[in-house]
C-alpha positions in Angstrom: -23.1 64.2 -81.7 -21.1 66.3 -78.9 -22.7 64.0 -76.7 -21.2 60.8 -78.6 -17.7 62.4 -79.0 -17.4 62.7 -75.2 -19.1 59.6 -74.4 -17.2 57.7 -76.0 -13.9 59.1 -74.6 -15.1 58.8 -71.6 -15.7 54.8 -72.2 -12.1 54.7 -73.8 -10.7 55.9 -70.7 -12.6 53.3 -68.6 -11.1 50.9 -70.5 -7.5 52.2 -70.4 -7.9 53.3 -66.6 -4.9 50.2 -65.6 -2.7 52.4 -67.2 -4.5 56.0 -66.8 -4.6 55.1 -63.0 -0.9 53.9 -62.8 -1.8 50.3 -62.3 -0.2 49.0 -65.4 3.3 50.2 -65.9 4.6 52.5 -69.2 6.8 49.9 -70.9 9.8 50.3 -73.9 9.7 53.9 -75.1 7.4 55.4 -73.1 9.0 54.8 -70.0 12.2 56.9 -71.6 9.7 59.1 -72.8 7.8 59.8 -68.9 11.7 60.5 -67.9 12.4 62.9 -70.4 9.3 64.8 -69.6 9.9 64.7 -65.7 13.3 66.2 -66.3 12.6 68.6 -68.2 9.7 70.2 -67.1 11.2 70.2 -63.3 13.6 72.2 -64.7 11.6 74.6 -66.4 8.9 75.2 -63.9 12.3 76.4 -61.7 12.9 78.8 -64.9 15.9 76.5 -66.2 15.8 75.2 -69.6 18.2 72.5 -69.6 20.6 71.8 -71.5 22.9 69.3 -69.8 21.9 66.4 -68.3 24.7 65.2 -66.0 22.6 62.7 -64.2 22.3 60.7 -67.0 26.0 58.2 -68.2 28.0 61.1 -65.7 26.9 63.9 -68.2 25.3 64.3 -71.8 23.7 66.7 -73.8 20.4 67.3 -73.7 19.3 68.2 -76.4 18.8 64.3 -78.1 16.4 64.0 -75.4 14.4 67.4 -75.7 14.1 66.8 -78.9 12.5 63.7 -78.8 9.6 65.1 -76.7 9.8 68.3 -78.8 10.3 70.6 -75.6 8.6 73.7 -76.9 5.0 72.5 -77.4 2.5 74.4 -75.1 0.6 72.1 -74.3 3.1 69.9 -72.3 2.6 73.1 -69.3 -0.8 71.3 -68.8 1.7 68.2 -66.4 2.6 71.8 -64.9 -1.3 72.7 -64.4 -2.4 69.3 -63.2 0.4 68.9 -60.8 -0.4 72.2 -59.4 -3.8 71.0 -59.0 -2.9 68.2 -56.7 -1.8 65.3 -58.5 1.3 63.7 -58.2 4.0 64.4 -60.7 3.1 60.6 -62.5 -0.7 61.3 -62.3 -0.5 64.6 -63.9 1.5 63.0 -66.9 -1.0 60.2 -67.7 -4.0 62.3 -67.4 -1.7 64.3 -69.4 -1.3 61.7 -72.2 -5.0 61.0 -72.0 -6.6 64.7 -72.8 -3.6 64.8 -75.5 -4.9 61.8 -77.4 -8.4 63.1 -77.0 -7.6 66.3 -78.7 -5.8 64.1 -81.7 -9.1 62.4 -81.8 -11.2 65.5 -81.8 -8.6 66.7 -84.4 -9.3 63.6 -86.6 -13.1 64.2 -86.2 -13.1 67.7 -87.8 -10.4 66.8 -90.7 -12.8 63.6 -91.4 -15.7 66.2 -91.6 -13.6 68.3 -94.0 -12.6 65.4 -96.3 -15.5 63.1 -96.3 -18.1 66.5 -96.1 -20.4 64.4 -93.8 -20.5 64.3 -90.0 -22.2 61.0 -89.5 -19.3 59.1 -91.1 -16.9 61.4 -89.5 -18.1 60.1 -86.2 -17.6 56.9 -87.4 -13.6 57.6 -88.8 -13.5 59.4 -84.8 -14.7 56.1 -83.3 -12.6 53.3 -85.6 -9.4 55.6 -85.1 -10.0 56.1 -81.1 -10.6 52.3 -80.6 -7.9 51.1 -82.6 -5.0 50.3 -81.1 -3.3 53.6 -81.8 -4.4 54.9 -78.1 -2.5 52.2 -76.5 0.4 53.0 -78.1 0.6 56.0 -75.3 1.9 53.4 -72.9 4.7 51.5 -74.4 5.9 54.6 -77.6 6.2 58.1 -78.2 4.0 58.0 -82.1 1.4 59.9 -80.6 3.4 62.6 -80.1 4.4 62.4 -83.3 1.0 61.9 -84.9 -1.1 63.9 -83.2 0.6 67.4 -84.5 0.3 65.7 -87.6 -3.8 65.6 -87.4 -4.1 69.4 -86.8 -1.7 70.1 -89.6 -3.8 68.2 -91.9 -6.9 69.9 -90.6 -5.6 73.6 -91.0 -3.9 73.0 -94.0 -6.9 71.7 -95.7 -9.5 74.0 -94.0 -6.7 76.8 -95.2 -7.1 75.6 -99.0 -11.4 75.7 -98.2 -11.0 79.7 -96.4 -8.2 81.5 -96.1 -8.3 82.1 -92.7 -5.3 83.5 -90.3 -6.7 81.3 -87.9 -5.8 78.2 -90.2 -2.5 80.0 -91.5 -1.5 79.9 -87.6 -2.2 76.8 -87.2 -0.2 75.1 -89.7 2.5 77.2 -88.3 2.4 76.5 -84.9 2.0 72.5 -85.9 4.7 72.7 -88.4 6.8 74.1 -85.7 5.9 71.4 -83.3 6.7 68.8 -86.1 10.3 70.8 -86.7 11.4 70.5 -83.2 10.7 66.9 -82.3 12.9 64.1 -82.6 11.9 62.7 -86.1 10.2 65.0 -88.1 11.2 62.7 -91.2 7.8 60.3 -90.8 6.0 63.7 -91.4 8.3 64.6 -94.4 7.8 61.3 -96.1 4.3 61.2 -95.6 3.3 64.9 -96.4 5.9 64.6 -99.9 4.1 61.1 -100.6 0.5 62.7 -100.5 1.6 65.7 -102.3 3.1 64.0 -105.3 -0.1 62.1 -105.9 -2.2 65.1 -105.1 -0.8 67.4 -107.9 -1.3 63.8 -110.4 -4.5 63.5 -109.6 -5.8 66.8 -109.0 -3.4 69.1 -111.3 -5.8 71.7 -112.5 -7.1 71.8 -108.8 -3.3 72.3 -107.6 -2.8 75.3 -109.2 -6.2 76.5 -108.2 -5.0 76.3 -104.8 -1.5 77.3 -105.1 -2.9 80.9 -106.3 -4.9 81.1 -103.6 -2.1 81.0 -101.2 0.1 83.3 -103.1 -2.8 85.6 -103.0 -3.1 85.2 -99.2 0.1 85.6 -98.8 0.9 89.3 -101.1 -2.1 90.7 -98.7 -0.9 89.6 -95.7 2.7 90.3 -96.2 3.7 91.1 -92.6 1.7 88.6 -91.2 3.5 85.5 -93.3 6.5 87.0 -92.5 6.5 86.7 -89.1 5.1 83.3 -89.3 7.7 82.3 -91.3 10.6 83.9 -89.3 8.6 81.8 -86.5 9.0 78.5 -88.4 12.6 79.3 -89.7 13.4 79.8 -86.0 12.2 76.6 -84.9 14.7 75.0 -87.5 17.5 76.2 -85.6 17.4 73.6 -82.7 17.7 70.5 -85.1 19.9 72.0 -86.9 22.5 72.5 -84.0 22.0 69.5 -82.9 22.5 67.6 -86.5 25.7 69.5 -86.2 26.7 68.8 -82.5 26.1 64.9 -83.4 28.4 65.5 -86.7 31.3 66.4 -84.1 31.9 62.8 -82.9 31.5 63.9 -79.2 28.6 62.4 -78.5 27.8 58.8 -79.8 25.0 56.5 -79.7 26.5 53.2 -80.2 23.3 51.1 -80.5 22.3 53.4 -83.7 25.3 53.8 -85.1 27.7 50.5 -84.4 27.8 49.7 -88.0 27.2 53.3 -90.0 30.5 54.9 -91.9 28.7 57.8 -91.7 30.5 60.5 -89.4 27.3 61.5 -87.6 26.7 59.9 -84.8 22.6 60.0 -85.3 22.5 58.6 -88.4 20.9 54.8 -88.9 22.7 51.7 -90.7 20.5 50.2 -92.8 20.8 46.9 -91.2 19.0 48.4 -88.3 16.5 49.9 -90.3 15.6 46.2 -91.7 14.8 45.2 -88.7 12.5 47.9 -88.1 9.9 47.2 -90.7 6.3 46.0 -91.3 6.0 42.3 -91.2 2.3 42.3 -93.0 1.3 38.5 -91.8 2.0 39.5 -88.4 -0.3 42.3 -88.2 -3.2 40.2 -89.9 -2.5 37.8 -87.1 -2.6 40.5 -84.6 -5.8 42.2 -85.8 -7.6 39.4 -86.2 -7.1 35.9 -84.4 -4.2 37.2 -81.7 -6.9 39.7 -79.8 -6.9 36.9 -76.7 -2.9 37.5 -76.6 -3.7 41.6 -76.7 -0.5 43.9 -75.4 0.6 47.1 -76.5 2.4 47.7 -79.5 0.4 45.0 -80.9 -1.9 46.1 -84.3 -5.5 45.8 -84.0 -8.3 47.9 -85.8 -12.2 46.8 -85.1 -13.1 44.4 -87.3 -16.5 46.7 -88.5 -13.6 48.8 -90.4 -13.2 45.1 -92.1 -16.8 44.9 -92.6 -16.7 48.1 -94.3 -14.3 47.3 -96.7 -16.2 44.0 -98.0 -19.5 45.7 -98.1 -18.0 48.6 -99.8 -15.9 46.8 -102.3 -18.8 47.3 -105.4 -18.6 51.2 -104.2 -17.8 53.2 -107.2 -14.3 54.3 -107.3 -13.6 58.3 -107.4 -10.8 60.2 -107.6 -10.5 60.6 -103.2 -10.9 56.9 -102.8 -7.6 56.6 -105.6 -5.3 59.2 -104.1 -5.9 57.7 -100.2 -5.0 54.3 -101.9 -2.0 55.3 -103.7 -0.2 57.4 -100.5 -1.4 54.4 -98.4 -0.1 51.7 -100.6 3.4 53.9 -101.0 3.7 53.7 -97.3 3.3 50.6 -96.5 6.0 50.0 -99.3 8.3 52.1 -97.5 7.4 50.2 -94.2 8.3 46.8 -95.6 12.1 47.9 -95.6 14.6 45.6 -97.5 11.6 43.9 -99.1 11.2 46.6 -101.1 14.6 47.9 -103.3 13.3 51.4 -103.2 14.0 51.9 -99.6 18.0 51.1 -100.2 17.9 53.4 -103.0 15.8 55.8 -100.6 18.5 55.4 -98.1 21.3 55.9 -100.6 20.4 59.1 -102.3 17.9 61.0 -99.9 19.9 62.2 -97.3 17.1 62.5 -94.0 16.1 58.6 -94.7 19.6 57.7 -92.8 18.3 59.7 -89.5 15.6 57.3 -88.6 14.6 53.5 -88.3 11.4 52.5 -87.0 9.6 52.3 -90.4 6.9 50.3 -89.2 5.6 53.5 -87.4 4.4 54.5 -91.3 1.6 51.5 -90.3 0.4 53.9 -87.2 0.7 57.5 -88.4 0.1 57.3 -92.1 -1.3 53.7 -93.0 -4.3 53.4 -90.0 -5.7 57.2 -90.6 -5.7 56.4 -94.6 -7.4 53.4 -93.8 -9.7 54.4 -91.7 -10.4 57.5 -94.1 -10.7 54.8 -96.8 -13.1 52.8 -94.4 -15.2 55.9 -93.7 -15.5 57.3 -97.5 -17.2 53.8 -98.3 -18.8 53.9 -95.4 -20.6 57.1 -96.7 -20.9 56.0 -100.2 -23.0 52.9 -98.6 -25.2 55.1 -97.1 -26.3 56.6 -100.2 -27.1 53.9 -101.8 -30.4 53.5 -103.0 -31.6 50.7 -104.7 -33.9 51.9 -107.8 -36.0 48.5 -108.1 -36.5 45.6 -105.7 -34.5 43.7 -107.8 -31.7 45.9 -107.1 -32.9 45.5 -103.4 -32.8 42.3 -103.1 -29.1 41.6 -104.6 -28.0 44.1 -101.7 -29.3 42.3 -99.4 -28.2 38.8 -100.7 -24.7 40.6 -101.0 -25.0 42.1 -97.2 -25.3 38.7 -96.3 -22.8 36.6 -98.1 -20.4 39.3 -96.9 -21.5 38.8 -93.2 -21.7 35.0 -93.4 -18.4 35.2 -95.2 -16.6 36.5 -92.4 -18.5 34.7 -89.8 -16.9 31.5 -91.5 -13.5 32.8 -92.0 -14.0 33.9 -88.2 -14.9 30.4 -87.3 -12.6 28.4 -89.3 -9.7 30.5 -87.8 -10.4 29.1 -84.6 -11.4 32.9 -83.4 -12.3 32.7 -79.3 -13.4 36.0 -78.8 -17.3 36.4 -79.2 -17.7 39.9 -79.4 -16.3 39.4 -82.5 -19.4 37.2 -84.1 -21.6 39.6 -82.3 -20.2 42.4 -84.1 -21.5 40.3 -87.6 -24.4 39.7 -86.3 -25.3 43.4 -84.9 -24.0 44.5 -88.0 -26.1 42.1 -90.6 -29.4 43.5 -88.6 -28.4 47.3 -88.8 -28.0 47.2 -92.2 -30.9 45.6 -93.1 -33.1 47.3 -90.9 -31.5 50.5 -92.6 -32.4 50.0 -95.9 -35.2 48.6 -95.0 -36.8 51.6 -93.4 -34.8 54.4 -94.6 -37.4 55.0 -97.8 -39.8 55.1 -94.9 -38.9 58.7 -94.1 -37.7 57.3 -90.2 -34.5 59.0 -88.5 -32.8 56.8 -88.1 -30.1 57.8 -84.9 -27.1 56.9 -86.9 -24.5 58.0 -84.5 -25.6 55.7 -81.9 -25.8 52.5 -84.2 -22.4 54.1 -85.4 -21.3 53.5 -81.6 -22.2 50.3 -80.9 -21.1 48.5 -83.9 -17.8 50.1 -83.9 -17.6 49.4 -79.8 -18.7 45.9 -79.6 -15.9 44.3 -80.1 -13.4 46.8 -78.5 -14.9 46.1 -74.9 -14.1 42.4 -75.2 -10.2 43.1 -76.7 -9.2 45.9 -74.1 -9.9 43.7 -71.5 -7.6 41.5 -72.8 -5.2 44.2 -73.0 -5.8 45.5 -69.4 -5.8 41.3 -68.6 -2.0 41.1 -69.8 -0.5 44.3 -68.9 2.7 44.2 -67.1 0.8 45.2 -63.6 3.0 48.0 -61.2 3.9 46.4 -57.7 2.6 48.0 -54.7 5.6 47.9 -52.9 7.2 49.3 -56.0 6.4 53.4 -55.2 8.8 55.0 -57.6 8.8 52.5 -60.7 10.6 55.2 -63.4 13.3 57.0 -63.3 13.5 60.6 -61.8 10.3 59.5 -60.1 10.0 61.0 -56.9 13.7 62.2 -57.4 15.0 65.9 -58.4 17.6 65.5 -61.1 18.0 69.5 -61.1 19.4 69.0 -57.4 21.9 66.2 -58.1 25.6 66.9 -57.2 26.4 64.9 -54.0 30.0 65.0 -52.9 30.9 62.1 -50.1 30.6 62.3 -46.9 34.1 63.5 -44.8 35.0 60.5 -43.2 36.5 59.7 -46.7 40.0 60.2 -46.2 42.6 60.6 -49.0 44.8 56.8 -49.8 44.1 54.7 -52.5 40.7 54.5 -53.5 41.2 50.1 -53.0 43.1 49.4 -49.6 44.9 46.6 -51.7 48.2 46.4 -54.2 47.5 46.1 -57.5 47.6 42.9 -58.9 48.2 42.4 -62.9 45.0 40.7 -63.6 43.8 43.9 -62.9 45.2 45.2 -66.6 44.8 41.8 -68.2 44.1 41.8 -72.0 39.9 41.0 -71.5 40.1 44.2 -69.1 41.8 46.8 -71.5 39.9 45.9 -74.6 37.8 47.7 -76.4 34.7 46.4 -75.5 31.1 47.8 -76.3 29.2 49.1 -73.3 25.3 49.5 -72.8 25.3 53.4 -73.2 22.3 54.4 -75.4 24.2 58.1 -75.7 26.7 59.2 -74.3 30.1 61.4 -74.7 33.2 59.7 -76.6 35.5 60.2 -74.3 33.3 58.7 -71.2 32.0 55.3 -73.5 36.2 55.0 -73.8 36.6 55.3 -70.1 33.7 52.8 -69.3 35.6 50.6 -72.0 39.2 50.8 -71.2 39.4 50.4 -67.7 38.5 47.9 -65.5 35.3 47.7 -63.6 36.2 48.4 -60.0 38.8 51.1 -61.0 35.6 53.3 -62.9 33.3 52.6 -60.0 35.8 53.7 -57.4 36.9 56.7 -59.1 33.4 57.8 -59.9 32.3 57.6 -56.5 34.2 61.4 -56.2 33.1 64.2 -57.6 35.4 66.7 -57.6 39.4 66.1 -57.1 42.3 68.6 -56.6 45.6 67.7 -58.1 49.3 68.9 -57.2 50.7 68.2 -60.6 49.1 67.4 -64.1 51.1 64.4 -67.1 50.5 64.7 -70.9 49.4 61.7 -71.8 48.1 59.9 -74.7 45.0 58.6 -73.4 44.0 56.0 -77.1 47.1 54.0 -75.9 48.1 54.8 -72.1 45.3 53.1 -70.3 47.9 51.0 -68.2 49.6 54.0 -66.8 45.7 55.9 -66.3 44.6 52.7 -64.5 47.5 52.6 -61.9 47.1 56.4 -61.0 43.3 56.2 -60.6 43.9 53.3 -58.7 45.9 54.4 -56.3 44.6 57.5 -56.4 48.0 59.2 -57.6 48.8 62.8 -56.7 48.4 63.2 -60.8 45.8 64.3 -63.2 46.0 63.3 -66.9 45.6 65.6 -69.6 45.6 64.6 -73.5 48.2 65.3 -76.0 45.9 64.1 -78.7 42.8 64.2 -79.7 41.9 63.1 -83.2 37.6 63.3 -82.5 37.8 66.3 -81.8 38.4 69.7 -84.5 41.8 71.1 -84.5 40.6 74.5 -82.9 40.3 72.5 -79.4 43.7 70.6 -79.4 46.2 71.9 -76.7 50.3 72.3 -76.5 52.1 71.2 -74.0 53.4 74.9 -73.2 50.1 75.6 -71.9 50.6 73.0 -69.1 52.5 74.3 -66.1 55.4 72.2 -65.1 56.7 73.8 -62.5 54.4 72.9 -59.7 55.4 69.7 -57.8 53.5 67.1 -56.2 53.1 68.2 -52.0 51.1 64.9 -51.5 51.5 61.1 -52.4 47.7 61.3 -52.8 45.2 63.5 -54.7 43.0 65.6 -52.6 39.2 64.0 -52.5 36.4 67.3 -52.2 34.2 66.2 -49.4 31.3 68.2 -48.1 33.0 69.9 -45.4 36.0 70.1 -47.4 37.6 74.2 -46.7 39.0 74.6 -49.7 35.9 74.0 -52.0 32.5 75.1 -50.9 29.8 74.9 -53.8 27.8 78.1 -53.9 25.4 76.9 -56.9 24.3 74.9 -59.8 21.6 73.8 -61.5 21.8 71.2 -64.1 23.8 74.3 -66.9 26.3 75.4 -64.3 28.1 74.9 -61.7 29.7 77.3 -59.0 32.4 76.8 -56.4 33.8 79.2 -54.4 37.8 77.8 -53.8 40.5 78.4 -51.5 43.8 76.8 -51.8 46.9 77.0 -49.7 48.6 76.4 -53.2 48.2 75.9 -57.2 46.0 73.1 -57.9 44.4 71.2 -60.5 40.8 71.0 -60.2 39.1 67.6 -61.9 34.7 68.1 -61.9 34.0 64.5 -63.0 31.5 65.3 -65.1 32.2 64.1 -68.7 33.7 66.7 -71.0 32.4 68.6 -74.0 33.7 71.3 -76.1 30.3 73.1 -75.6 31.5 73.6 -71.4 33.5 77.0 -70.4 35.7 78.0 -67.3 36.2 81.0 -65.8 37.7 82.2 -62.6 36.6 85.6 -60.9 34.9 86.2 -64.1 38.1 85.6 -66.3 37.3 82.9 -69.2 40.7 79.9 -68.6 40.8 76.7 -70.1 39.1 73.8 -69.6 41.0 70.6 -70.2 39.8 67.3 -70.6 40.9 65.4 -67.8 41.6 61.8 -67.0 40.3 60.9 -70.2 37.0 61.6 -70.3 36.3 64.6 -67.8 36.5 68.4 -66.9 39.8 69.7 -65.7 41.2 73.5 -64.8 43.7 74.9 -63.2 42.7 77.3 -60.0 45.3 79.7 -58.6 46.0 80.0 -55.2 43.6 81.8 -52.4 39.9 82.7 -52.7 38.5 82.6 -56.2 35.5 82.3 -57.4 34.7 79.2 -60.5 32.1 78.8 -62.8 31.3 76.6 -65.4 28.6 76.7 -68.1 27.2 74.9 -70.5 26.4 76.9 -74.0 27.5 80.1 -75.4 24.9 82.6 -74.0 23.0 83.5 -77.4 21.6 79.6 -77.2 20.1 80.6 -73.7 18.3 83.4 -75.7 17.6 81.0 -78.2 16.0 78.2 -76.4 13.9 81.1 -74.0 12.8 83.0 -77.5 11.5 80.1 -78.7 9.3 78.7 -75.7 7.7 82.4 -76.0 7.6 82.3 -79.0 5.7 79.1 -79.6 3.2 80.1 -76.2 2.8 83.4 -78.0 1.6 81.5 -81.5 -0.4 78.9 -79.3 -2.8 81.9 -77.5 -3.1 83.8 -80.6 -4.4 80.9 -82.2 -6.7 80.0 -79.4 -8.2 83.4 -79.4 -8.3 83.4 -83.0 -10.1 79.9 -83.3 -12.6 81.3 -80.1 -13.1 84.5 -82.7 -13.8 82.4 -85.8 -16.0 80.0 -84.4 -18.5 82.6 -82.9 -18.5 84.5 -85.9 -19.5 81.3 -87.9 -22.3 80.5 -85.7 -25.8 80.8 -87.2 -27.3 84.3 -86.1 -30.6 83.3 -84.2 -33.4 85.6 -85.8 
């Protein structure tokens, strides 16, 4: 059996090695999802959790982006371990994804065993699950991520209910954790609240069976819950923050949230939410007849799970069989979306189902395990069954084949190329007949390796489909992603000297330059970004925003209240002409009354010296920059006179100043970016992101969850050689 669990990895990989080897590319999410990852673990291996991404639409928050990867899980230090090794940063990652998805399998191998209380047709659950298309899903989405926590939850949590371990009690802790700090959590909500509710229906008298036993646990481990539940409570606190942060309306995500009337800016409108939903003829077509047309993201299980179903439908039904039917059946509601009136009523009165929109992923991380559980229970019932008299016998077999020949036909009248697929029948028709055949014989029958080949035969024949169709990555193309071969913790480049200081455009302006199509409101393509920066990019006109943004930092003489909904006009001409001015805001109705300014705060006594403001180049005297990474920034100034220091990095409420140590103001500056006045002579300027304690936070909690991970690993290692049979 070990044997077969590696073995077949092993032949997984081989057929996945386009993409494990970099020579198909990562499409749609999981492109995003390789950037995230490369950003933020070159920050941490440097000892910098980041916080700040300025590299990204001139400067967002982070923490949308952390939180989709779920930054604090252990195992991502394993990039860190391979790329240490000798791989390239890329290489490292995909291996990465690889031994990640084999531990989900291995994961889904040892709940099966717990749930179906039979290793054989474990194996079998192990092998429908890793050749579905679920493992391709690595390449083009971030579900694994997602689902593979999930599979170890549901593994300690039930092996929990069997022994009351503090092995197990760790281990839902440390997966529940994982689940709390990534991006949607909400899939795993739904799902475990589903499953429960139909659990305590079905099994009531067992439920409270249970429910003592973990009370019980818990009153004689008292210190030990506690601190797994201050551990758990702690990992609450990033998504809570961030729920909050998004609540502000300084950051916005315009392609989630175009249409909402919600205030928070990472909440879904339901009209997106339709569109993210389970179209059920479309996945038929994709599992069965659409296998020459294979890609990722495309829904395919082997059709011996299908075979299992038929031949298992005169199984008799038990109470396992009815709860894995009822949570599937109420998922694949929910994934149907506006077809179903639950979901608006869902969406109306349950506050999370507004933070997320993809409902088909219910298909990958709750419907396809269920199934395949499903699948695998019959699967075992079938085994068992022995026919009493060779009447009995011969009915099975007369049903074996009608069920087989039945599906060759529908096969064949569906026009289906692909002849792995009537091979599959065929193979299947002889094992099963030669099994019952013989099993009354007393032969052993090696059940794993039949298990193996029916469930691989048709696989071989669709991955290569798969690897056939993949977008392939250029040779010339060395640095395909973003970030690749770049270091995003390095990036602050200020031009080179023989900038001078007139007008950014050696040209008058011209008013088609402010026309009415240039000063509209217009949407942009930022996926997230600041308020105040989407309102730049909108508002002004092209060449004004790329000009001005090709400078970095910018000294003023003399600063103008300005109301920056309505002046654009005035904003447009200054930047233009790079005017001895900075603009500060004299309202601000996005942002909370504790952050708006008075004009007495302003100095007006300092006049312009200059026709033009002074451009920071990298030689510039009166600016050197003595540090940064991608939290801070610090600048060691000199000025002949008072002047008004513009960073153009976008603005947030979350950024504070202070000079020789002293906390100042930071204004927000030419509509959208970081302002502060600096005095006269040497001084020394720093800017940070975050209040200190969310340093402490975000450091606790990555020792924190590495802390949890070993002492479950050691505790596992423990458990497992005190269960092994003493040899006499």
């Amino acid at each position: 059996m070990a044997f077969l669990l590696l073995a077949s990895f092993l032949v997984w990989g081989f057929l996945m090695r386009g993409f494990i080897l970099n020579k198909s590319l990562l499409i749609g999410d999981a492109a995003a999802y390789y950037e995230h990852f490369k950003f933020y673990l070159d920050n941490i291996s440097r000892g910098v959790y980041p916080m700040w991404e300025s590299s990204r639409e001139f400067g967002v928050p982070s923490e949308f982006f952390l939180r989709r990867i779920g930054s604090f899980n252990p195992l991502f230090y394993l990039i860190l371990l391979f790329n240490v090794l000798g791989l390239s940063y890329l290489s490292s990652y995909l291996v990465f994804l690889t031994v990640y998805y084999f531990l989900g399998m291995l994961g889904f191998f040892l709940l099966a065993q717990r749930v179906l209380k039979d290793p054989i047709t474990a194996f079998a659950a192990y092998l429908l699950l890793m050749f579905s298309s679920l493992g391709t899903r690595l390449f083009d989405s971030y579900i694994v991520l997602t689902l593979i926590p999930m599979i170890w939850f549901c593994y300690f949590l039930i092996s929990f209910s069997l022994q009351q371990e503090k092995c197990y009690f760790l281990g839902i802790t440390l997966t529940l954790m994982i689940l709390a700090t990534t991006y949607v959590p909400f899939y795993f909500l739904t799902i475990v609240l589903t499953f429960l509710i139909f659990f305590i229906i079905l099994y009531f008298k067992e439920s409270k069976i249970l429910l003592r036993r973990y009370l019980s646990f818990v009153q004689g481990h008292k210190t030990f819950a506690a601190m797994c539940l201050l551990a758990l409570s702690l990992s609450l606190v990033p998504g809570f923050l961030f729920f909050q942060d998004a609540g502000k309306g300084e950051i916005i995500i315009p392609q989630r949230h175009a249409d909402s009337t919600s205030e928070n800016q990472i909440t879904v409108d339901f009209k997106r939410i339709q569109e993210g939903g389970t179209r059920p003829m479309i996945v038929l077509d994709d599992t069965i007849s659409n296998l020459e047309n294979f890609t990722l993201g495309q829904f395919y299980i082997p059709i011996f799970s299908l075979l299992i179903i038929a031949m298992g439908a005169m199984a008799p039904i038990n109470k396992k069989l009815i709860l894995f039917s009822a949570v599937g059946f109420s998922l694949f509601s929910l994934s149907l979306t506006d077809a179903v009136p639950i979901n608006r009523f869902l969406y109306d009165h349950i506050f999370y189902f507004k933070y997320f929109r993809n409902y088909d992923h219910f298909l990958w991380i709750g419907i396809l395990p269920i199934f395949i559980l499903i699948c695998s229970d019959l699967l075992r019932l079938l085994f068992a069954y022995r026919p009493a008299t060779r009447i009995q016998k011969y009915t099975f077999f007369t049903y074996l084949l009608i069920v087989h020949a039945g599906l060759v036909l529908f096969l064949y009248q569906q026009d289906i190329k692909p002849l792995s697929s009537y091979a599959n029948l065929c193979l299947s028709f002889v094992f099963f007949v030669y099994y019952f055949s013989h099993r009354q014989e007393g032969k052993n029958l090696p059940l794993p390796l039949f298990l193996f080949i029916l469930v691989l035969c048709q696989p071989l024949e669709v991955y290569h489909y798969l690897n056939h169709n993949s977008l392939k990555n250029p040779q010339a193309l060395a640095d395909p992603y973003r970030y690749e071969g770049d270091k995003p913790f390095l990036r602050l480049t200020l031009p080179d000297d023989s900038i001078s200081h007139p007008p950014f455009m050696n040209q008058p302006l011209h008013p088609s330059s402010l026309s009415q199509e240039n000063i509209e409101r217009k949407p942009t393509n930022i996926y997230l970004g600041t308020y105040w920066y989407n309102a730049f990019r909108q508002n002004l006109p092209k060449h004004v925003v790329s000009a001005y943004l090709d400078r970095v930092l910018i000294a003023y003489d003399h600063v103008e209240w300005i109301d920056d909904n309505t002046d654009f006009e005035r904003i447009d001409r200054a930047l233009l002409d790079n005017e001895n001015t900075a603009f500060i805001s004299s309202s601000d109705e996005h942002r909370s009354t504790d952050h708006l300014r008075t004009t007495k705060n302003i100095p007006d006594d300092v006049l312009p010296h200059h026709p033009y403001a002074q451009i920071i180049t990298k030689n510039s005297p009166e600016v050197r920059v003595a540090g940064f990474d991608v939290n801070f920034i610090k600048l060691k100034t000199h000025f002949h006179s008072k002047k008004f220091l513009v960073y153009n990095d976008t603005f947030h409420s979350g950024w504070q100043a202070f000079i020789d140590g002293q906390k100042v103001d930071l204004w927000r500056a030419n509509i959208a970016f970081k302002g502060l006045w600096v005095p006269q002579g040497e001084h020394v300027v720093y800017l940070r992101f975050g209040p200190v304690w969310s340093y402490v936070l975000n450091y606790s909690l990555l020792g924190i969850f590495l802390f949890i991970f070993l002492w479950l690993l050691l505790s596992s290692i423990k458990l497992w050689i005190s269960n092994r049979p003493k040899r006499i």
